[in-house]
C-alpha positions as CSV (number, residue, x, y, z in Angstrom):
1,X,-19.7,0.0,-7.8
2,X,-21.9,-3.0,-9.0
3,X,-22.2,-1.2,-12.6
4,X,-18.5,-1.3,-12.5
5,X,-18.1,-5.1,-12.3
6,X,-20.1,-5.4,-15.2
7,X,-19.0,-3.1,-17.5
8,X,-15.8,-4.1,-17.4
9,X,-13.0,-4.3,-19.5
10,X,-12.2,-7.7,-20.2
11,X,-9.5,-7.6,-22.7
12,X,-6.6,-7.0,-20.7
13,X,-3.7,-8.7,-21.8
14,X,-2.7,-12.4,-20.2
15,X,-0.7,-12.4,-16.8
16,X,2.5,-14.1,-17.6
17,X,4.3,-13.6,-13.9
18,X,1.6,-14.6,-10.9
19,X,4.1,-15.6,-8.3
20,X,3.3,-12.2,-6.3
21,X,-0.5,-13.8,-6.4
22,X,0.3,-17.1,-5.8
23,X,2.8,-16.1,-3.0
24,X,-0.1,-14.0,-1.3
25,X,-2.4,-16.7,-1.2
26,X,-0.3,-19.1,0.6
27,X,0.8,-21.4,-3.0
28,X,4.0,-22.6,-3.8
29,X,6.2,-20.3,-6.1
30,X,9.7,-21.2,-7.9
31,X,10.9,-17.9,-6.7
32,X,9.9,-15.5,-3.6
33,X,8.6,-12.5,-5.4
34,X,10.1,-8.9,-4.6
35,X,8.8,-5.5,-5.0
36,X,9.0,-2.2,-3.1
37,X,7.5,0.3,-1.6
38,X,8.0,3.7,-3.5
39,X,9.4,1.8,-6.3
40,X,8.1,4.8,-8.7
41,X,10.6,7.5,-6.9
42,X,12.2,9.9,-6.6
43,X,15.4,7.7,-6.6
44,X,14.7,7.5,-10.6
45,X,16.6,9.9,-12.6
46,X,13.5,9.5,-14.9
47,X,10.9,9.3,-12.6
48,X,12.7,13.3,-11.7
49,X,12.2,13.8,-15.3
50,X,9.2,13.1,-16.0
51,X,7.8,15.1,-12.9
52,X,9.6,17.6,-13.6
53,X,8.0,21.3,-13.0
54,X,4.6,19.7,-12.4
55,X,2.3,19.7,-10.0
56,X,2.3,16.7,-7.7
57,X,-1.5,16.0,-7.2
58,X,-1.6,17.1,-11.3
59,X,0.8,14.6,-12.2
60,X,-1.5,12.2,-10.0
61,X,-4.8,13.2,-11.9
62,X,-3.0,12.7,-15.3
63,X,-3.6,8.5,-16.2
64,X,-0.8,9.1,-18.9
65,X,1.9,10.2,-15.9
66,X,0.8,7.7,-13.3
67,X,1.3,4.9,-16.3
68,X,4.1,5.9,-17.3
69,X,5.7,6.2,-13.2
70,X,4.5,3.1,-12.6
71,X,6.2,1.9,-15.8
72,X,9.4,3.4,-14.8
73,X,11.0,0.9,-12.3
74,X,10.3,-2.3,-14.3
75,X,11.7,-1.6,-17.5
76,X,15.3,-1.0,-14.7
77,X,14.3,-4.3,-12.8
78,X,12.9,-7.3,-13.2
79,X,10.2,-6.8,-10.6
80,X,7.3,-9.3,-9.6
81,X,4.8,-6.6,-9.1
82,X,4.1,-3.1,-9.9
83,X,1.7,-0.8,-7.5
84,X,-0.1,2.0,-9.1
85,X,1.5,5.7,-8.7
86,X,-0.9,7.7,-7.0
87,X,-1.2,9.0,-3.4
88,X,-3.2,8.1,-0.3
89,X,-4.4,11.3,-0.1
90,X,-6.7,11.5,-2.7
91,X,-9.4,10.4,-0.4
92,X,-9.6,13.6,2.0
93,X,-9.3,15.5,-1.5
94,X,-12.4,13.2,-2.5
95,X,-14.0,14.6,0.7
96,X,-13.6,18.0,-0.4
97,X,-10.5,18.6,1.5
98,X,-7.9,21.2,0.4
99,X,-4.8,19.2,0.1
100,X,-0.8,20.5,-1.4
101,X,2.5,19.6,-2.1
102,X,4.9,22.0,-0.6
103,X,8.5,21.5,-1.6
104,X,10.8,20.6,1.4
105,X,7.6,20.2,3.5
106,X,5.5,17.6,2.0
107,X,1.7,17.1,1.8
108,X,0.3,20.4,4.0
109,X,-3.8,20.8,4.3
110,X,-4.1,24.4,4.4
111,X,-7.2,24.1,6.2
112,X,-7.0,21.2,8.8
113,X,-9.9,19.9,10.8
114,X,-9.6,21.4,13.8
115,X,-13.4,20.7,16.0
116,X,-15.7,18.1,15.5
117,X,-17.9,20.9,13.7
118,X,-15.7,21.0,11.4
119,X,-16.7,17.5,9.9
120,X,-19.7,19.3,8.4
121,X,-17.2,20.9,6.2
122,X,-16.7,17.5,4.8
123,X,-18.5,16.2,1.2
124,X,-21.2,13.3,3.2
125,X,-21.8,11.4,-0.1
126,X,-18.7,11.1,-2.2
127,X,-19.6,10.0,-5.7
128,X,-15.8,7.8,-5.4
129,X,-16.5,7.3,-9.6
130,X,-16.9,10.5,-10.4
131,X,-14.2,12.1,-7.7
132,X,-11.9,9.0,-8.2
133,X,-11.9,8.4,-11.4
134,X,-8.8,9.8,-12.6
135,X,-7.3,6.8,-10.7
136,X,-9.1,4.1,-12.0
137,X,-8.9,5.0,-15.4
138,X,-4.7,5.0,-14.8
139,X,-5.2,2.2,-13.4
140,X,-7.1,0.4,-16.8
141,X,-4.4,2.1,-18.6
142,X,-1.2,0.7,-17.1
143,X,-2.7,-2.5,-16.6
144,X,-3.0,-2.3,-20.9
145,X,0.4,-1.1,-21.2
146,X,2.4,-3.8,-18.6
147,X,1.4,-6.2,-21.1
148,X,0.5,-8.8,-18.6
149,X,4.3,-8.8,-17.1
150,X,3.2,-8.8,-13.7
151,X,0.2,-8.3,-11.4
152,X,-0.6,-4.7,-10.9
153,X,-1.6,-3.7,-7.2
154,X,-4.0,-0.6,-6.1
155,X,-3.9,0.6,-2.9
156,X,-5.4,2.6,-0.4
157,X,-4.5,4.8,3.0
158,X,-6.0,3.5,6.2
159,X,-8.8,5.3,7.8
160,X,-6.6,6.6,11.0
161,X,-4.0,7.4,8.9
162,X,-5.9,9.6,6.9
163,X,-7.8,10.8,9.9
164,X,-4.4,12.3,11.4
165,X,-3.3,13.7,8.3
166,X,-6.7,15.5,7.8
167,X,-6.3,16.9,11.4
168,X,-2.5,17.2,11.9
169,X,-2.7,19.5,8.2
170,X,0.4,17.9,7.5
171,X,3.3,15.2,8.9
172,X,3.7,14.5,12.5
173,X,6.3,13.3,14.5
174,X,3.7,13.2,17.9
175,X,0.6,13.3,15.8
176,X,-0.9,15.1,18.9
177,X,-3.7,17.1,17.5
178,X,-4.9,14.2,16.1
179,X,-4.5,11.9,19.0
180,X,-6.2,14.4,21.2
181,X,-9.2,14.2,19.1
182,X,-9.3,10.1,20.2
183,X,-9.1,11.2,23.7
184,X,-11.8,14.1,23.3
185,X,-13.8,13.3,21.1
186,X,-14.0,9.6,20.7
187,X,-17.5,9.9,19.4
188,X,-16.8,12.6,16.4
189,X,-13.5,9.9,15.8
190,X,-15.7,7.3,15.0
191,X,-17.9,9.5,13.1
192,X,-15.1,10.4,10.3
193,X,-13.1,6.6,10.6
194,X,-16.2,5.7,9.8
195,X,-16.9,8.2,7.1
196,X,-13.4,7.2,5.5
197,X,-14.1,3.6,6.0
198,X,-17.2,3.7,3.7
199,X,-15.4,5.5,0.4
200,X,-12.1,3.5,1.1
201,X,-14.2,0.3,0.2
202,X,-15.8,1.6,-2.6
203,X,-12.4,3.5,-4.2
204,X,-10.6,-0.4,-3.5
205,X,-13.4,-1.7,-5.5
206,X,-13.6,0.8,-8.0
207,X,-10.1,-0.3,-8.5
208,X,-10.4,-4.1,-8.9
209,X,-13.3,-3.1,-11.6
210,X,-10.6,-0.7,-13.2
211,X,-8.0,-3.7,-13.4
212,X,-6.1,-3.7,-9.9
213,X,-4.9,-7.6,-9.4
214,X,-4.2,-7.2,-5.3
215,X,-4.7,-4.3,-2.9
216,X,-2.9,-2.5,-0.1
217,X,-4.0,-0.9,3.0
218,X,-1.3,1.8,4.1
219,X,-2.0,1.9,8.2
220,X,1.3,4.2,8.0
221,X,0.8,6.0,11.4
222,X,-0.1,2.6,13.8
223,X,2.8,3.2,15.8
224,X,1.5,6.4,17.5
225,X,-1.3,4.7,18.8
226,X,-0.7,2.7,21.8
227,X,-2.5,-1.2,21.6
228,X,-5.3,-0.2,23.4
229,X,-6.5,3.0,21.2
230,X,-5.3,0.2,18.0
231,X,-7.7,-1.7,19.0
232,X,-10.6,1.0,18.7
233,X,-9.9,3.0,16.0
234,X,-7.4,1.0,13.4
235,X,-8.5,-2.4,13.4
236,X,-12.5,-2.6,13.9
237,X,-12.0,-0.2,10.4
238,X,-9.0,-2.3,9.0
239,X,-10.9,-5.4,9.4
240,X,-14.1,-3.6,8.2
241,X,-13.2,-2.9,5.2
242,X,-11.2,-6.2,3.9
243,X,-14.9,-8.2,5.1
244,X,-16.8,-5.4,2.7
245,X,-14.4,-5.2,-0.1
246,X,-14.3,-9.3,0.2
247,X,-18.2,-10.0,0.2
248,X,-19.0,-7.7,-2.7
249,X,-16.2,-8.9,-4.6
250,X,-17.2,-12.5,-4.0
251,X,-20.6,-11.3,-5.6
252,X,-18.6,-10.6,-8.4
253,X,-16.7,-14.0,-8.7
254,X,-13.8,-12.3,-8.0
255,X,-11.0,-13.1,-5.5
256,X,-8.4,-10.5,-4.9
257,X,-5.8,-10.7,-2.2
258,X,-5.4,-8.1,0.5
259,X,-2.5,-6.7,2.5
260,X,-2.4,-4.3,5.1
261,X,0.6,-3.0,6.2
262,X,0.6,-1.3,10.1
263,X,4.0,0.5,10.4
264,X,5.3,0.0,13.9
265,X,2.4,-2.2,15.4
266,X,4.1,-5.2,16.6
267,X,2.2,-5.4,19.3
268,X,-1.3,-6.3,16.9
269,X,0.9,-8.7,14.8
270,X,-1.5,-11.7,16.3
271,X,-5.0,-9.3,15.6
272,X,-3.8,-8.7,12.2
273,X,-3.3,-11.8,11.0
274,X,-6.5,-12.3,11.8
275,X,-8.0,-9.2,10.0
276,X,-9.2,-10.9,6.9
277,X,-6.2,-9.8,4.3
278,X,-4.1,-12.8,3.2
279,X,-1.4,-10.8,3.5
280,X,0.5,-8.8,6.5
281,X,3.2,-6.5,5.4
282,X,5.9,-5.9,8.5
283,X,8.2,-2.8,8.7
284,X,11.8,-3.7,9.5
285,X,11.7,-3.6,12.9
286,X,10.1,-7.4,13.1
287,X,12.1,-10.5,13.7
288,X,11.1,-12.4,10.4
289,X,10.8,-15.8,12.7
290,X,9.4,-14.3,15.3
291,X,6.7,-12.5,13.0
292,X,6.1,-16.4,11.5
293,X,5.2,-17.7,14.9
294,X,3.3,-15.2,15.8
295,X,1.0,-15.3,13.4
296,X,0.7,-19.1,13.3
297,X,0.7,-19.3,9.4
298,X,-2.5,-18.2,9.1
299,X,-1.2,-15.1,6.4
300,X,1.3,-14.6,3.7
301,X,3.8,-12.1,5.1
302,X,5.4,-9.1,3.7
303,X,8.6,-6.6,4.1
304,X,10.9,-6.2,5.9
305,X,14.6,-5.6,5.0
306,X,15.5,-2.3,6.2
307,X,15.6,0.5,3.4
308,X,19.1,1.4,4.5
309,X,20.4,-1.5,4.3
310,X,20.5,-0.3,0.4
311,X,23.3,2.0,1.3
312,X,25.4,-1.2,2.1
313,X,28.1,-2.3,-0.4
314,X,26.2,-5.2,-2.4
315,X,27.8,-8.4,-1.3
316,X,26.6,-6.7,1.6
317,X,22.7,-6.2,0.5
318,X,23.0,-9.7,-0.9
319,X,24.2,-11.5,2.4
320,X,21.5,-9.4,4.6
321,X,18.8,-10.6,1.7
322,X,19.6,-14.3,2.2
323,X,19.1,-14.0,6.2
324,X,15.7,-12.4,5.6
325,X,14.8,-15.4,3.2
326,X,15.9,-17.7,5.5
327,X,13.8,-16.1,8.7
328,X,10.5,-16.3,6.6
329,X,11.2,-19.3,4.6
330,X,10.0,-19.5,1.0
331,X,6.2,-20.6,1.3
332,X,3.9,-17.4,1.8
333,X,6.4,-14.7,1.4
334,X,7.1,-11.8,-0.8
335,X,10.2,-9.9,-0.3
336,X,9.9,-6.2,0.2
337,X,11.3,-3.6,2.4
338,X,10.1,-2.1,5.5
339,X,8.7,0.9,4.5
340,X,9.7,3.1,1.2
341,X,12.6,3.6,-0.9
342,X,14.4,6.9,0.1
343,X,15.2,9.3,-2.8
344,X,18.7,9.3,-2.4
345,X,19.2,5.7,-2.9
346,X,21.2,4.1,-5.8
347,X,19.2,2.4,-8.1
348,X,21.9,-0.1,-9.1
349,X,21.5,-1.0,-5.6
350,X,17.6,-1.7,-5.8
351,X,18.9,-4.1,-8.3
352,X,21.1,-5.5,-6.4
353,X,18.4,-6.3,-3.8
354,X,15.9,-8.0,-6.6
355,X,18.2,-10.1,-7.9
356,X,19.5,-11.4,-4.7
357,X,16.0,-12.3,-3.8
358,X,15.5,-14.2,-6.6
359,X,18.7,-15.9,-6.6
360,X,18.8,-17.0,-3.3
361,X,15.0,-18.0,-3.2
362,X,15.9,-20.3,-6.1
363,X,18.3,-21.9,-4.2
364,X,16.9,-22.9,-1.3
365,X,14.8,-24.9,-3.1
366,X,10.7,-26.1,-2.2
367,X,10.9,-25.7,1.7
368,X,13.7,-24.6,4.4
């Protein structure tokens, strides 16, 4: 990706929001920034639209659509941070992997990985800039067209979550093919983590070189592994990849910060904040104080209202926001939810939830 760094575009236009940066790296802000999870969704009448009879993994290959979807939610609200509209599961298409869309189903492989033979199957040198670049050049063209309102974040899945979608063909509620490739065949596990974990650090820096101002690791299936099988095959690879995307970045003078968000695993809070990202996201199952002591300040933390808690009246959404604030405090914090925004939700209410965050943050001044 070294070419990258240097050809790059250096005319993008001046940030003129960087509280989400400065938050994530621990400085002081006037406000706690806010931004969701599936912000560009379904649960925009013109995010519908402008999907509409396309192709899902289309619309992803098409810079013009992403742009415009990421676009979407922050001309509605005044957002501190937009994350590029894409998918995490480019990467196993990058590998050569058959992926779709199925209405009412969701992403469905038609051709899962079923034996450790079948990682032959599998593209061994992906050429991420050629395979990828569809989403780095959306990426240099939103960051153009957001005019420098706020930071623009790229993200990434997680190799284990990638690992049981590739096997599983599809969502999970036990993930049990997958997991019973851990217990069978721990060897041909590591083989394809680590097989993820090499293009996964070169797509996350072939989109800093494309413009991307933060990044996110989606570990979105943690919770199905139990601490122990965490500990072998999400973390060594989570941690992996911040220490390479961090050293070649540092080549580059550049300095980007890093969340990863684990759904469900509580139990690694302490390991995580100790992962190298500056940031750890938390789903809403995580007492906001206890989550603070636990991870001894080291990290920024992320999340965690719950997404329902949009369905509340909004006097309602406002007092649960204010809690929440009052849990983290206001140094090292960005407000978000604890996982995405469901498609049925009412924007007005997503507004409700941004400005309360704001308000409230402003209020309580430079340190509860």
């Amino acid at each position: 990706v070294d070419e990258h760094f240097l050809s790059r575009p250096k005319d993008f236009p001046q940030l003129l929001n960087d509280t989400f940066l400065r938050a994530a790296r621990g400085e002081d802000t006037e406000h706690v920034p806010v931004w969701c999870m599936r912000q560009a969704g379904r649960y925009l009448p013109e995010f519908r639209k402008t999907r509409e009879g396309r192709d899902f993994f289309d619309t992803c290959r098409s810079p013009e659509a992403c742009c415009e979807l990421t676009l979407q939610p922050l001309r509605r609200f005044p957002f501190d941070a937009a994350i590029i509209f894409s998918d995490i599961l480019v990467i196993p298409q990058a590998l050569g992997m058959n992926v779709q869309m199925v209405a009412g189903k969701g992403p469905t492989f038609p051709e899962p990985l079923k034996e450790p033979e079948d990682l032959q199957q599998l593209q061994a040198k992906v050429d991420v800039s050629k395979e990828l670049d569809y989403v780095f050049k959306a990426i240099t063209l939103t960051r153009h067209k957001i005019e420098g309102k706020v930071p623009l974040i790229g993200f990434s899945g997680a190799p284990w979550t990638l690992m049981s979608y590739m096997i599983e063909g599809g969502g999970s509620n036990t993930h049990s093919k997958a997991k019973r490739w851990l217990y069978r065949h721990p060897e041909a596990s590591h083989m394809l983590l680590k097989m993820l974990t090499d293009v996964i650090v070169q797509y996350l820096l072939g989109q800093v070189a494309a413009g991307a101002q933060a990044l996110q690791v989606f570990e979105s299936h943690a919770g199905i592994l139990g601490p122990v099988e965490f500990k072998e095959f999400s973390l060594p690879y989570l941690r992996d990849i911040a220490r390479r995307v961090k050293d070649k970045l540092k080549e580059a003078g550049e300095d980007i910060p890093m969340i990863v968000f684990a759904k469900d695993a509580h139990y690694a809070l302490e390991d995580l904040s100790q992962s190298h990202y500056e940031v750890v996201g938390l789903d809403w199952t995580i007492d906001p104080q206890s989550a603070r002591e636990r991870t001894g300040g080291k990290v920024s933390l992320q999340g965690n209202m719950d997404p329902c808690a949009l369905y509340a009246p909004k006097e309602r959404i406002s007092q649960i926001v204010k809690k929440m604030l009052e849990g983290f405090g206001k140094k090292g914090y960005i407000a978000n939810l604890g996982h995405g925004l469901y498609p049925d939700m009412d924007p007005e209410n997503v507004g409700a939830f941004v400005d309360a965050v704001h308000q409230h943050s402003k209020q309580m001044g430079a340190q509860i």
